[in-house]
C-alpha positions in Angstrom: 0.0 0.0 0.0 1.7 3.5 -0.8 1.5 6.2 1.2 -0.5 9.5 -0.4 1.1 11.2 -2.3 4.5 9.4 -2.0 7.7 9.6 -4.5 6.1 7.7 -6.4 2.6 9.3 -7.0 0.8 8.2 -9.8 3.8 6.2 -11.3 2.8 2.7 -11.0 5.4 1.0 -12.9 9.4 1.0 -12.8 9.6 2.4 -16.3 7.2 5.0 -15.5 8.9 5.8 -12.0 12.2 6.2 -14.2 10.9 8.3 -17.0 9.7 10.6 -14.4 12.7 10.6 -12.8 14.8 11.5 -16.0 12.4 14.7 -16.6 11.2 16.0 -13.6 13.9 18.6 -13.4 13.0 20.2 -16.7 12.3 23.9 -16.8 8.5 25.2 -16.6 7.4 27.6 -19.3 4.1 28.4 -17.7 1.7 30.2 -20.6 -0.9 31.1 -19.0 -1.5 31.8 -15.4 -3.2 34.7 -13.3 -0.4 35.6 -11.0 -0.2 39.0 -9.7 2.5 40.8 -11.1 2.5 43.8 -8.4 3.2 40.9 -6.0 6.0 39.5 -7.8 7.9 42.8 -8.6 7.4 43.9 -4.4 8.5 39.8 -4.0 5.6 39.7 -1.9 6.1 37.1 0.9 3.6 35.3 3.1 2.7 34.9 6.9 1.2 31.6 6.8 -0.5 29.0 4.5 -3.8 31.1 4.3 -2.4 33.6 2.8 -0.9 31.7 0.4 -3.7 29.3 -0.4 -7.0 30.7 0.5 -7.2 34.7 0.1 -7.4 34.1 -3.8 -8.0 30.9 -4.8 -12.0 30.3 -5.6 -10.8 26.5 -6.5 -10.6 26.4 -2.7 -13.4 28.8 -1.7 -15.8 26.6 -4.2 -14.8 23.3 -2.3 -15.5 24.6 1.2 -18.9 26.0 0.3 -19.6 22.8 -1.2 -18.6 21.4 2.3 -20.7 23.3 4.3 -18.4 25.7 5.4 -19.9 29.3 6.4 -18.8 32.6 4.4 -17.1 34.1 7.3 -14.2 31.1 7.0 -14.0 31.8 3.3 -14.2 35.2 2.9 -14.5 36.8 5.8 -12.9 38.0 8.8 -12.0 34.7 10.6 -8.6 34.6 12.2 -6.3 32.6 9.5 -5.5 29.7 11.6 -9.5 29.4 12.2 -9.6 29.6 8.3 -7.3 26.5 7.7 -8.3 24.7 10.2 -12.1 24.6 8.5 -10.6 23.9 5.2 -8.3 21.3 6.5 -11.9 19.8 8.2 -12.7 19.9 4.2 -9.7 18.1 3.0 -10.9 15.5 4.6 -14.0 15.1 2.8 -12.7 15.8 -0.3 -10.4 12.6 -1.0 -9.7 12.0 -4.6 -10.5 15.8 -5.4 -7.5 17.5 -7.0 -7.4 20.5 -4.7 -6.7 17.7 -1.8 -3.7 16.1 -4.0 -2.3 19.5 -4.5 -2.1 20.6 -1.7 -0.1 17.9 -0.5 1.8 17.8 -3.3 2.8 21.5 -2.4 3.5 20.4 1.1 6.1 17.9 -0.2 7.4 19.9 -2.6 8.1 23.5 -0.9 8.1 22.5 2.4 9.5 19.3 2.5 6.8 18.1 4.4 5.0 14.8 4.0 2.7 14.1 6.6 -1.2 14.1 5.5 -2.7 17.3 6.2 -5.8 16.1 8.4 -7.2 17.6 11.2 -4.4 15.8 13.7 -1.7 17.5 12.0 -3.6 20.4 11.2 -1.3 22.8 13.7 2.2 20.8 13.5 2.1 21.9 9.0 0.9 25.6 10.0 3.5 25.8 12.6 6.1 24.3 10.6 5.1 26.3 7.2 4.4 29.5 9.2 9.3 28.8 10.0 9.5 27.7 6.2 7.8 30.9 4.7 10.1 33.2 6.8 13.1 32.7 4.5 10.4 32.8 1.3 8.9 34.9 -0.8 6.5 35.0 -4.0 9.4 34.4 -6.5 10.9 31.6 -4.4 8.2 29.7 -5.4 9.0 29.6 -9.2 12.7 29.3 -8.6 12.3 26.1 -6.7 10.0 24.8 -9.4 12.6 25.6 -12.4 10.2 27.8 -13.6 11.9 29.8 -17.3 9.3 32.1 -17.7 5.5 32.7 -16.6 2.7 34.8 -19.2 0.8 36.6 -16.9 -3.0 38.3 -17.9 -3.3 41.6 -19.0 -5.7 43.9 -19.7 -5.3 45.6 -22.8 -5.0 49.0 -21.4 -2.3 48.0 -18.8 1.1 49.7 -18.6 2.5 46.8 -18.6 5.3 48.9 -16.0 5.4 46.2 -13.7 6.6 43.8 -16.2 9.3 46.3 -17.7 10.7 46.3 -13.9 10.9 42.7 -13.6 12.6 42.6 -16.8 15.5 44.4 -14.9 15.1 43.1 -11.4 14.2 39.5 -11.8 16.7 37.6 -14.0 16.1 34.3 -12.8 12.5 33.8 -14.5 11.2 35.6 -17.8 7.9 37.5 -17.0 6.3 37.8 -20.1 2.3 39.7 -20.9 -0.2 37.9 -22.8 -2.6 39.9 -24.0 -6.3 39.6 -22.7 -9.0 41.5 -24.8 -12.1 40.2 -22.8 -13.6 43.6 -22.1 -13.9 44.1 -25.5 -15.4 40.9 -25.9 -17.9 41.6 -23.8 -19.6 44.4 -25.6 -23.2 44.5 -23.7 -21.3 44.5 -20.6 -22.6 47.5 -18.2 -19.4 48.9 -18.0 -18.4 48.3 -21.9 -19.0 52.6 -23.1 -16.5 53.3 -20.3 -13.8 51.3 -20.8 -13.6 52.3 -24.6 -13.1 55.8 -23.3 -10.4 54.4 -21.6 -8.9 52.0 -24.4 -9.4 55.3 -26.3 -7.3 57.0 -24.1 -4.3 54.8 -23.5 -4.1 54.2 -27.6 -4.3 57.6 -28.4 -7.1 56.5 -31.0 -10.2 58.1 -31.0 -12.7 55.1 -31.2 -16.4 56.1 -33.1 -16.8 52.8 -34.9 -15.5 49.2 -35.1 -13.0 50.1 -37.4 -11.6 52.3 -34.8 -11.6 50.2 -32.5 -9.3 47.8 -34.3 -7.0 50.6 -34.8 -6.7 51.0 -30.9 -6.5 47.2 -30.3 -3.6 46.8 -33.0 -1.8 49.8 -31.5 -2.3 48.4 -27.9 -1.2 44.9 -29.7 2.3 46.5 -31.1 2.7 48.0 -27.6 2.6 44.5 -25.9 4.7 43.0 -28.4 7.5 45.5 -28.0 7.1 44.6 -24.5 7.9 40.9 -25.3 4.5 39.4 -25.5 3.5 36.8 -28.0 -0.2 35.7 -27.0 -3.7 36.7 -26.6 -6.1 35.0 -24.4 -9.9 34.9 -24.6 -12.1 34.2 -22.3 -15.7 32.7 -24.1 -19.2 30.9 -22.8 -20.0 29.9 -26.7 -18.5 31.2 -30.1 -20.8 31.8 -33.2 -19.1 33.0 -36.7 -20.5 34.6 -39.8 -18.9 36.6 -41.8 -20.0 40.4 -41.6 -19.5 43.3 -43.5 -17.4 46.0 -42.0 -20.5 48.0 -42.6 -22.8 46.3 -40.5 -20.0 46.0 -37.5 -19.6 49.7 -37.7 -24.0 50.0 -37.2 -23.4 47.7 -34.6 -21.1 49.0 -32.6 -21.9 52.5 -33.0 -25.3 51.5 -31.6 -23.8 50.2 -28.4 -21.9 53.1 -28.0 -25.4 55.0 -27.8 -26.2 53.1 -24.9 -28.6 50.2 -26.4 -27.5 46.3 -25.8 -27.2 44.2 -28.5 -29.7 41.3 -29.4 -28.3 37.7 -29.3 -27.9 37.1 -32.7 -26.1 41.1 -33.1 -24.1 39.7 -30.3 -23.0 37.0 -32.1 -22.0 38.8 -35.2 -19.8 41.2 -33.4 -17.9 38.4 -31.2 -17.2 36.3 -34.3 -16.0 38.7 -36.5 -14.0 40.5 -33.6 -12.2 37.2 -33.2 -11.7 36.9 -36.6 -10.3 40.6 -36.9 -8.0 40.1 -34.0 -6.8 36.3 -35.1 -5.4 38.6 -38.8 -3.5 41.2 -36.9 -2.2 37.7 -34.2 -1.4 36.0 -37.4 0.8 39.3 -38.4 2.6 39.1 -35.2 3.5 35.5 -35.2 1.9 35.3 -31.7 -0.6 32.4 -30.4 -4.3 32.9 -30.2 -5.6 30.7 -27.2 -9.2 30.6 -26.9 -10.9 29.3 -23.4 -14.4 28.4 -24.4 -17.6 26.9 -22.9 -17.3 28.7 -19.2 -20.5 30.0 -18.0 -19.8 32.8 -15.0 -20.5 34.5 -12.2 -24.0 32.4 -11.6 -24.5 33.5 -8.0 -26.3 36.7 -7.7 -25.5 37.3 -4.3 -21.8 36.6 -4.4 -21.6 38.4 -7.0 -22.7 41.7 -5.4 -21.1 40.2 -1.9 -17.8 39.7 -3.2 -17.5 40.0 -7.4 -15.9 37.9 -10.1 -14.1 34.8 -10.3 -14.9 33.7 -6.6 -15.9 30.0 -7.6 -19.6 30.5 -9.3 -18.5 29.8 -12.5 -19.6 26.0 -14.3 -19.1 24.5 -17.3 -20.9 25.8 -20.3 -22.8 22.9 -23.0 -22.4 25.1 -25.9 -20.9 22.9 -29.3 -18.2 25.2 -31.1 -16.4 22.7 -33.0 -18.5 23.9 -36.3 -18.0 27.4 -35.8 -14.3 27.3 -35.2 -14.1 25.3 -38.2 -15.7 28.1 -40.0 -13.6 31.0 -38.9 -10.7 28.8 -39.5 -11.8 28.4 -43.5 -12.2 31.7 -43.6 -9.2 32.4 -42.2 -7.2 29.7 -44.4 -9.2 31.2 -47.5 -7.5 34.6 -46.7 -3.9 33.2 -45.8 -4.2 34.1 -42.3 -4.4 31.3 -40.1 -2.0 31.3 -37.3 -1.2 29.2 -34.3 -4.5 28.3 -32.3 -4.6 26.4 -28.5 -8.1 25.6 -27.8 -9.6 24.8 -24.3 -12.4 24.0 -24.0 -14.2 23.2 -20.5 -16.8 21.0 -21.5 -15.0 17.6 -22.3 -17.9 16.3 -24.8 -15.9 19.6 -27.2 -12.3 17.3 -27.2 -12.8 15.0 -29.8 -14.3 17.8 -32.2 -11.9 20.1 -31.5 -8.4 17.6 -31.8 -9.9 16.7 -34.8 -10.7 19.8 -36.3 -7.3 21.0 -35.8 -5.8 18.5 -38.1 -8.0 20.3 -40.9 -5.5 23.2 -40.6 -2.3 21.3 -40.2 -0.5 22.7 -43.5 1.8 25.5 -43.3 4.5 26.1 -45.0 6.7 27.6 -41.7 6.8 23.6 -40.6 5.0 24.6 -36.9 4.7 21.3 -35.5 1.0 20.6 -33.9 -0.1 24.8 -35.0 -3.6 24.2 -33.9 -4.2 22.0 -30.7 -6.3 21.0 -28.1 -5.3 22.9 -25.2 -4.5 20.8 -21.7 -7.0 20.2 -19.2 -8.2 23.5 -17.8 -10.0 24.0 -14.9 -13.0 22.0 -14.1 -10.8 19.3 -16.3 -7.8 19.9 -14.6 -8.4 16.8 -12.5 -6.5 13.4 -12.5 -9.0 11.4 -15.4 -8.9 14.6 -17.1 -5.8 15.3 -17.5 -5.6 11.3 -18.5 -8.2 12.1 -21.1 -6.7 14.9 -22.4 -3.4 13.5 -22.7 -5.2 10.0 -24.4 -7.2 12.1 -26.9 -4.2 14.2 -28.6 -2.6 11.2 -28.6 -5.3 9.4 -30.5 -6.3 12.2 -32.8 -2.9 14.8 -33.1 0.5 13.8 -32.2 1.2 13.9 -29.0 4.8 14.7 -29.3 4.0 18.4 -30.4 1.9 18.7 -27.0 2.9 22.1 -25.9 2.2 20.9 -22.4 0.6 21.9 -19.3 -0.1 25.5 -17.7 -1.3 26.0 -14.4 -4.0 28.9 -15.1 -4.0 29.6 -11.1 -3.2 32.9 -9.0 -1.3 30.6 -6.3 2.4 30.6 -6.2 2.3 27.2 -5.6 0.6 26.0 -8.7 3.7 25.0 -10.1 3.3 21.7 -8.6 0.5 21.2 -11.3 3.5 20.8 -13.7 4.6 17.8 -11.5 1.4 16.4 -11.0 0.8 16.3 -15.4 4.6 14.9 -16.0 4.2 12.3 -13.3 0.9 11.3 -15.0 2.2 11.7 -18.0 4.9 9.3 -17.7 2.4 6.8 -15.8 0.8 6.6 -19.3 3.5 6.4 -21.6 5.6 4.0 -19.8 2.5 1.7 -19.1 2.0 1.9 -23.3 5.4 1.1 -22.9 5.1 -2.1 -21.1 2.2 -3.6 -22.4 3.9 -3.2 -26.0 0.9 -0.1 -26.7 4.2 2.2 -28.4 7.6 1.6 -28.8 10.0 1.2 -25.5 13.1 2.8 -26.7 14.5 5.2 -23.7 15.8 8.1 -26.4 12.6 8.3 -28.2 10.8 8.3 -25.0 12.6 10.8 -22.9 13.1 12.9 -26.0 9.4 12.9 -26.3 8.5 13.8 -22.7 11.3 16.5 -22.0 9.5 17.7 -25.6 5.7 18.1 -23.9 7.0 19.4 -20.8 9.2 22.5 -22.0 10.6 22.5 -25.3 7.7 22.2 -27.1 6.1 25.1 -25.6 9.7 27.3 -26.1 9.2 26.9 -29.8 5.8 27.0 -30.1 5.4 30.6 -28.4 8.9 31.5 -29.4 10.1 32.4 -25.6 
């Protein structure tokens, strides 16, 4: 019987055990993630293990709800020990829940600690992490992990200041922007008129139509990419294309600019073609376009007014996008535009569609390996069988040696022991495929393969 979360976690053969082994060490080129980059240019350290794991993280704050656990230890203005204690009263309901394996993953790995954190040794681990964190900070975090370089999310009309600072004070890890146009997106948002005032004002372009407003989008665009970005994220529930003339964008966005909302299928016309607009000027640029699809948020009312976004009311959406991505992507192949596309979607019933429909698009003549994928496991997937399925269906249906790998998508420094977590799994699968004759068990191609998903593939792929 093994011990939870042992050194050999989730490797259940001696090939697999030495595969992981051999590649554990290799560097973490983390592309998309939520960290705060004010925190990491102050090098913001932490008092005890609720600061660093519960005031942010609504994959925690979800799970204690769930468990019955009042606002006041989630949210509120509990004393932090009272705080863990009540989550660590969770943990032990939630066995086989990712947030549980984690956490003591976490443990073992920046605090060298590896008894089970139950109730019993609830106060030893705070007591002994409370010592640990005295000689760490925000940054230590990634340098223990190996981390090369993190892509943080960024508004379009952010500075970006922070980011030019760590460039100069932080040598050990590359802090890159990625570009994150949601606002935009979001056009019959309340707040939408106001923050094209101030997209207006940051790009210097007076924006009156939708063709203005690509003009401030492209010159916010060449401002992040002189700042060493070289990907957009974008946050979609569903994703509807047809093709529109610039005419009829202009009407419509001119008429949400006079305060009236958009009807659903208006809606859809401007989000589509937006895309499609933004994917030309990505596909200029050389940069990747990720798109995370089929997340329905902020469906609690009243934590929504209590406490605001992305505090764990968000679920996964049912929407089918395969046959609308296909069709921006023709259009997009029709015009010589189509660039390099990771898509994640939450709902796992999208994967098979979506692997396959990337090998429509597989020709270029720049010899990208795997230019459109299926993006890793995100989220709600971002659980042991998912991951399993994720890595199983680009297998199956891409290649899964031009896997760019995993990402952690998290605001908690340490996330990066969801890069463990996917190689150890990672190499449970291949070396069982190994033994039971499923591929072929030749150590070079192997490790040469894995060291590939875990870094290098994502080095060349977003050009870091």
């Amino acid at each position: 019987m093994k011990n939870f979360v042992d050194d050999n976690f989730l490797l259940n053969n001696d090939l697999s055990i030495k595969l992981y082994n051999e590649i554990k060490s290799e560097p973490i080129l983390d592309y998309h993630n939520h960290l705060n980059v004010d925190e990491l240019a102050s090098n913001k350290k932490f008092s005890n293990l609720t600061e660093l794991w519960l005031k942010s993280d609504h994959y925690k704050w979800r799970q204690m709800r769930t468990c019955g656990v009042s606002e006041d230890f989630i949210t509120g203005n509990k004393d932090d020990f009272e705080k863990f204690e009540k989550f660590v009263e969770c943990l032990e309901m939630m066995q086989g829940n990712p947030v549980s394996q984690w956490c003591q993953l976490e443990l073992k790995i920046y605090f060298n600690i590896e008894k089970p954190l139950i109730l019993k040794n609830a106060k030893e681990i705070w007591d002994t992490a409370i010592e640990k964190l005295k000689d760490m900070s925000c940054r230590t975090f990634l340098e223990k992990s190996n981390v090369y370089s993190i892509c943080t999310t960024d508004d379009p009309i952010d500075n970006l200041e922070q980011h030019n600072f760590l460039k100069k004070d932080w040598k050990e890890v590359k802090v890159i922007p990625n570009f994150r146009p949601d606002k935009v997106i979001k056009i019959n948002d309340e707040n939408f008129v106001d923050y094209i005032r101030q997209l207006s004002n940051v790009s210097g372009k007076n924006i009156f139509s939708f063709d203005s407003l690509m003009e401030a989008l492209e010159n916010r665009i060449d401002f992040f990419h002189n700042m060493g970005g070289r990907s957009a994220d974008h946050g979609l529930s569903s994703f509807n294309y047809e093709h529109c003339i610039k005419k009829e964008l202009n009407s419509l966005f001119m008429k949400r600019l006079a305060g009236e909302r958009l009807s659903d299928l208006e809606l859809a016309k401007y989000t589509g073609n937006l895309m499609y607009e933004l994917a030309k000027i990505y596909y200029k640029k050389n940069w990747v376009m990720l798109w995370h699809i089929n997340c329905d948020r902020d469906n609690n009312p009243h934590l929504l007014k209590a406490i605001g976004h992305d505090v764990g009311a968000d679920s996964v959406a049912e929407h089918f996008v395969a046959n609308q991505l296909n069709a921006i992507f023709k259009k997009l192949k029709q015009d010589n535009l189509l660039g390099k596309h990771l898509l994640f979607s939450l709902n796992r019933m999208n994967w098979n569609a979506i692997a396959t429909l990337a090998g429509n698009f597989q020709d270029n003549e720049d010899e990208i390996k795997g230019k459109i994928q299926l993006g890793t496991a995100w989220w709600f997937a971002d659980t042991f069988s998912g991951n399993k399925e994720q890595i199983i269906t680009f297998a199956e249906l891409q290649s899964l040696g031009v896997n760019v790998g995993m990402l952690t998508d998290s605001r908690a420094y340490s996330s990066f022991a969801r890069h463990d977590y996917y190689r150890r799994l990672l190499c449970d699968i291949v070396g069982e495929w190994a033994e039971k004759g499923m591929c072929v068990n030749d150590w070079d191609i192997l490790v040469k393969l894995l060291k590939n998903i875990s870094f290098k593939n994502a080095q060349a792929y977003f050009g870091y």
